[in-house]
C-alpha positions, -999 to +999 in steps of 0.1 A: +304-358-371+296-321-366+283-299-343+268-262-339+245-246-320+216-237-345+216-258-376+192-241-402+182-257-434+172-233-460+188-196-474+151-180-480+142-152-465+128-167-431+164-188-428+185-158-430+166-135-409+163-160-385+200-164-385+210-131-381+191-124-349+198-157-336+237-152-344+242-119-316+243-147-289+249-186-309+269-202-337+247-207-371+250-231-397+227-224-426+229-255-450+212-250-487+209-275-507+219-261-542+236-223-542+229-199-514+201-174-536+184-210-552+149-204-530+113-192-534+124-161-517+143-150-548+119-155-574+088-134-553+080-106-572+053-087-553+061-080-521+055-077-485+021-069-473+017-047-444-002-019-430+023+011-435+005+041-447-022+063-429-049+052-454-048+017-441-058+002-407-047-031-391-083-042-390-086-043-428-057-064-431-072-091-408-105-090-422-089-089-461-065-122-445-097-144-430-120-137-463-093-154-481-083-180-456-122-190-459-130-200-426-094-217-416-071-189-404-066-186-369-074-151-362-051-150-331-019-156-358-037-136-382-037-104-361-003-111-345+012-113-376-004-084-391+002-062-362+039-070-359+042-072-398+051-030-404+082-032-378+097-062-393+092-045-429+106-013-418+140-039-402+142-049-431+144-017-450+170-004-424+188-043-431+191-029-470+164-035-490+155-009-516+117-006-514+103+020-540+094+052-524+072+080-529+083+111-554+095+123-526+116+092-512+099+093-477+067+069-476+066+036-491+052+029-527+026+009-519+008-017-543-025-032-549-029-072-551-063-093-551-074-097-525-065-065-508-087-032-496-061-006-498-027-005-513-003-018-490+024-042-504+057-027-501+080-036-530+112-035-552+089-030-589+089-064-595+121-080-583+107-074-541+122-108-535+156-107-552+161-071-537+153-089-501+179-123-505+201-098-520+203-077-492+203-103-462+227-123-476+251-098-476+242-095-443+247-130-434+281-134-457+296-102-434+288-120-398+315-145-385+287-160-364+272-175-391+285-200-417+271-205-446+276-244-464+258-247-501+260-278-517+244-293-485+210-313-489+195-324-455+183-362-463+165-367-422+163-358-387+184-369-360+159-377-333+166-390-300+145-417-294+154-430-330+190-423-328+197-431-292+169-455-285+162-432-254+133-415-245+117-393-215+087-372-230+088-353-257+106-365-283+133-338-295+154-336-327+193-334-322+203-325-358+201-338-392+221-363-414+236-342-443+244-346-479+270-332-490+266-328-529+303-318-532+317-353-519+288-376-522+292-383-483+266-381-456+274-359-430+263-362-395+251-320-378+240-323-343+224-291-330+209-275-303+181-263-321+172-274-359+153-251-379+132-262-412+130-233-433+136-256-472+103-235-490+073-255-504+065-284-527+055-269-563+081-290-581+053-322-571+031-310-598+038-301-638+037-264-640+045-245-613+060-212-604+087-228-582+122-228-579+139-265-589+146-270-547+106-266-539+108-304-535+085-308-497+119-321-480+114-302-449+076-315-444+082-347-451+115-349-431+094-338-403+064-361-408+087-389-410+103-374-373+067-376-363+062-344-361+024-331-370+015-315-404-015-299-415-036-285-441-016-302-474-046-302-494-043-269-500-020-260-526-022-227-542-021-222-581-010-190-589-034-177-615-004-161-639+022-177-650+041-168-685+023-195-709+057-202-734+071-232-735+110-217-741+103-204-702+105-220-675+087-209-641+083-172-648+059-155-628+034-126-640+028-104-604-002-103-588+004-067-587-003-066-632-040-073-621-038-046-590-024-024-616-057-026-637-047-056-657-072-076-674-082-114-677-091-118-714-101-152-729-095-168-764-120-145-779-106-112-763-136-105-737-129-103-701-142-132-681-137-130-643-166-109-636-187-140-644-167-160-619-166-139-590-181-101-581-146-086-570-133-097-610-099-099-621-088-088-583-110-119-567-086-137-545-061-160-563-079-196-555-115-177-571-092-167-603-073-198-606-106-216-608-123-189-632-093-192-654-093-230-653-132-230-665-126-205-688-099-228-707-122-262-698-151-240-721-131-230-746-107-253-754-075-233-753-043-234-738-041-205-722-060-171-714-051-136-716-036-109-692-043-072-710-023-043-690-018-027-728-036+009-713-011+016-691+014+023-714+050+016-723+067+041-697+048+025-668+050-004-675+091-004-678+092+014-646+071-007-624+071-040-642+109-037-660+121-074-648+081-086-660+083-063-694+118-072-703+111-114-703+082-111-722+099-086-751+123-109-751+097-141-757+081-114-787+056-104-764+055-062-763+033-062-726+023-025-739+008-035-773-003-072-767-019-091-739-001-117-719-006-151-722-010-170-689-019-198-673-022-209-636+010-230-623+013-246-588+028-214-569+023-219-529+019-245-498-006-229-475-004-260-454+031-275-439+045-286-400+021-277-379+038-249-354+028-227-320+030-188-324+069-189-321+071-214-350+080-245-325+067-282-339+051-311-317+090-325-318+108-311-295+137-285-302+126-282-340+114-253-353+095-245-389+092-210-407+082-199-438+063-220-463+076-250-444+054-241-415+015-241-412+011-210-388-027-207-391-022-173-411-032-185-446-060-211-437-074-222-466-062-198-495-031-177-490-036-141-495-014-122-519+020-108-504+011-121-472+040-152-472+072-129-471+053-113-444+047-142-426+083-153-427+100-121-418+077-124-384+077-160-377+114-158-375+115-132-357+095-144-328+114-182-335+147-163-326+126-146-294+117-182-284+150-195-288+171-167-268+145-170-240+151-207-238+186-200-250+200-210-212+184-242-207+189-254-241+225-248-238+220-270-204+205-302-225+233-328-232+238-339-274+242-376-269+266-393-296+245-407-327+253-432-351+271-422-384+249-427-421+252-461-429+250-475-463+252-512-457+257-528-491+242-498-516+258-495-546+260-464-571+226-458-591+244-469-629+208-459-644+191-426-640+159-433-657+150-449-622+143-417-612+137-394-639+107-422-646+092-415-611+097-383-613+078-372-644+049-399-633+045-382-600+039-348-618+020-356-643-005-377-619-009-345-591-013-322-624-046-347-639-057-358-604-050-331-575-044-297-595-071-271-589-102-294-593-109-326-577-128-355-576-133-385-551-125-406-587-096-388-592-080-390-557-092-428-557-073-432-587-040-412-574-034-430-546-039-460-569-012-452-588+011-435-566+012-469-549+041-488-568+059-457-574+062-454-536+067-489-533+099-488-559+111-451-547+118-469-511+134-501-525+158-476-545+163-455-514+179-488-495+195-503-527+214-476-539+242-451-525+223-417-521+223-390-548+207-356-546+180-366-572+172-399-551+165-380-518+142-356-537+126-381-553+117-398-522+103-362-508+086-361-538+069-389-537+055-389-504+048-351-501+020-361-532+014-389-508+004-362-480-013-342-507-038-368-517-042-383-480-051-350-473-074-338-499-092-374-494-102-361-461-118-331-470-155-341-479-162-300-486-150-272-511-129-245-489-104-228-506-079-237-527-096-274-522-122-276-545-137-313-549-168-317-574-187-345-553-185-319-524-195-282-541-206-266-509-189-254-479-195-275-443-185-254-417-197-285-390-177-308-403-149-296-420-141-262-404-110-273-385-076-279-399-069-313-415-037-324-393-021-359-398+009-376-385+030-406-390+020-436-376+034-465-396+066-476-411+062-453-441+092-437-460 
């Protein structure tokens, strides 16, 4: 049994900058499930968008952010967000990160993404997001507030009513039971406050841009908590990714299309023009789909990205982490086009939270890609996630100082210790590693960037037993990392598909054939579910 003030699950860059403002007046413990630089966070290439340069105005970020929500952003968050977005970006600079400069080191080098009217996504070339962990875990690793476990998985919430049987209002969460992948025993935090900040889900589907953690545990730990989520169905598919089957997961930046980079198909001739009117820098849900036609026409496995005109020098001083994988795949990115092909990359929806990132559970906060914020809407405009999570935890950390005194004031009841009853060890891993790859497969066919009612009806059909086995393993056997992501897994594609099945309409990033049009009447609210049976 453990106990700290602020238990945070997940080392991206909304857990650590939460931490570190939270840690000038409470004790932090940060818990990541594999090593402490394993997240989405280190792995973003473009950047942070914000307004930052004279040439830009606030109001063009909005408007830029709604046209690719489609309908679904709250503009309230939207202009929040955008309007405290520049100070958090320039903290972040003064907390270490290296942004590129201008020639003369002053201004920001400021890049040009789809989606976007002006250039303003601040950025490291193309390693933004390894330059930002980099530089706030060093940070983190230099304050005795805050300690640091890796190796630690959180399996479920503590929450009172469940854990106490007691219950006066709002329900609130108390903690989390813990895995510790070190020892194989479940460890018991109790916390003040408990903060979900554990990335997205793109490991639920084939390809996907994702790091190996982006399993949906924080969403479905807080669905099963009963806490609200919203807006699953929307998954963005990152238009890009490096089609070679020796890589795994590697990125090609939004910011080679801003750049002047070209979609070519099969036949060399550029394509996206016939898709969309703003071409190859059409948001990234109009591109994923163009590129996805494109290869449905043609027959081929992939399409094209040309940035050859730009030249070798360029290209190695903007691009050098982008240019360097491919020469070493045999691909020369200043002689030969790119192969790509869209991967799952981003979860627009997640917990449903207030403007200071606070759930419908009590005490339990979401940021980052965990959260549904109202920012993205429907479609998530490019750079705008680290952007996102550098505010939302700063406002999370306002909310929890200001409450600081009365939090501090509300008992931690004792809770029960994990019990295993009569589990034994797992002997065969095929259990999982069969469930696993089924899952996958069946959201890639049946919920990837086109939809059907057939296909969803035929999903849920055959997600069915594999939910129904996951949760017999889950109470048979003694609990592995690979078992408790394999039950996320499951039942965030669950979510997904529930979801999607509600949304009679194409918005988005949703796009179902029985249902071309857009229907503003019915549809243009955000799809929010929570639990309400004895689910996993």
């Amino acid at each position: 049994m453990f106990c700290t003030d602020i238990l945070v699950i997940g080392s991206g860059v909304a857990g650590l900058s939460f931490a570190l403002k939270i840690s000038a007046f409470a004790r932090v413990t940060l818990i990541t499930k594999k090593k402490k630089a394993d997240s989405a966070t280190n792995l973003a290439q473009g950047g942070v968008a914000a307004v930052l340069s004279a040439e830009d105005r606030l109001e063009d970020h909005v408007n830029d952010t709604l046209i690719s929500g489609d309908g679904l952003c709250n503009e309230e968050i939207v202009r929040l967000v955008v309007t405290e977005g520049p100070e958090r970006v320039r903290e972040l600079a003064l907390l270490g990160v290296n942004f590129q400069r201008g020639k003369a080191g002053g201004e920001f080098d400021l890049g040009m993404e789809g989606g976007h009217s002006a250039r303003r996504v601040a950025h490291a070339k193309d390693l933004t997001g390894r330059e930002i962990e980099t530089a706030l875990l060093a940070q983190v690793y230099a304050n005795p507030q805050i300690e640091v476990l890796e190796d630690h998985m959180a399996i479920d919430l503590l929450i009172e009513s469940k854990a106490t049987g007691w219950k006066e209002g709002n329900d609130r969460c108390l903690g989390a039971y813990v895995l510790n992948r070190s020892t194989g025993e479940v460890e018991t935090w109790r916390a003040k406050v408990t903060v979900l900040c554990s990335g997205g889900c793109g490991k639920v589907y084939r390809y996907t841009t994702n790091p190996d953690i982006a399993t949906g545990d924080g969403v479905v730990m807080a669905w099963r908590a009963g806490a609200q989520v919203a807006n699953l169905e929307f998954v963005q598919f990152h238009p890009t990714c490096f089609f070679n089957r020796y890589v795994k997961n590697f990125l090609i930046s939004e910011a080679v299309r801003g750049e002047g980079g070209i979609l070519l198909n099969d036949q060399g001739i550029p394509f996206m023009k016939g898709y969309d009117s703003r071409g190859d820098l059409a948001t990234r849900d109009a591109v994923a789909r163009g590129i996805d036609a494109e290869m449905k026409k043609s027959g081929a496995d992939c399409v094209y990205l040309d940035i050859t005109h730009k030249g070798r020098a360029f290209l190695q001083q903007r691009f050098p982490n982008i240019y360097g994988t491919c020469l070493h795949y045999g691909i020369d990115i200043s002689k030969q086009p790119i192969p790509v092909v869209p991967a799952a990359h981003y979860m627009c929806g997640g917990v449903r939270v207030d403007e200071w990132g606070c759930s419908s559970v009590g005490n339990l906060l979401a940021l980052g890609e965990t959260a549904c914020t109202g920012l993205h809407g429907a479609n998530r405009l490019a750079s705008n996630s680290l952007l996102e999570a550098v505010v939302f935890a700063h406002r999370g950390a306002q909310w929890v100082q200001r409450n600081w005194s009365e939090l501090q004031r509300q008992p931690l009841p004792t809770v029960q210790a994990w019990r295993t009853g009569f589990a034994r060890s797992i002997e065969e891993n095929v259990l999982i590693s069969h469930n696993w790859d089924q899952v996958r497969q069946l959201m890639w066919d049946y919920v990837g960037i086109v939809r059907s009612k057939k296909r969803l009806q035929l999903a849920t059909r055959q997600l069915a037993p594999i939910l129904a086995e996951t949760k017999e393993h889950f109470h048979d056997y003694l609990l592995t990392p690979d078992l408790v992501e394999l039950r996320n897994i499951v039942l965030i594609a669950e979510l997904i598909i529930y979801s999607a099945s509600l949304r009679h309409e194409s918005r988005g990033l949703h796009y179902i054939t029985d249902f071309p049009e857009k229907d503003d009447a019915q549809f243009g609210q955000d799809t929010v579910i929570e639990k309400n049976d004895g689910s996993m």
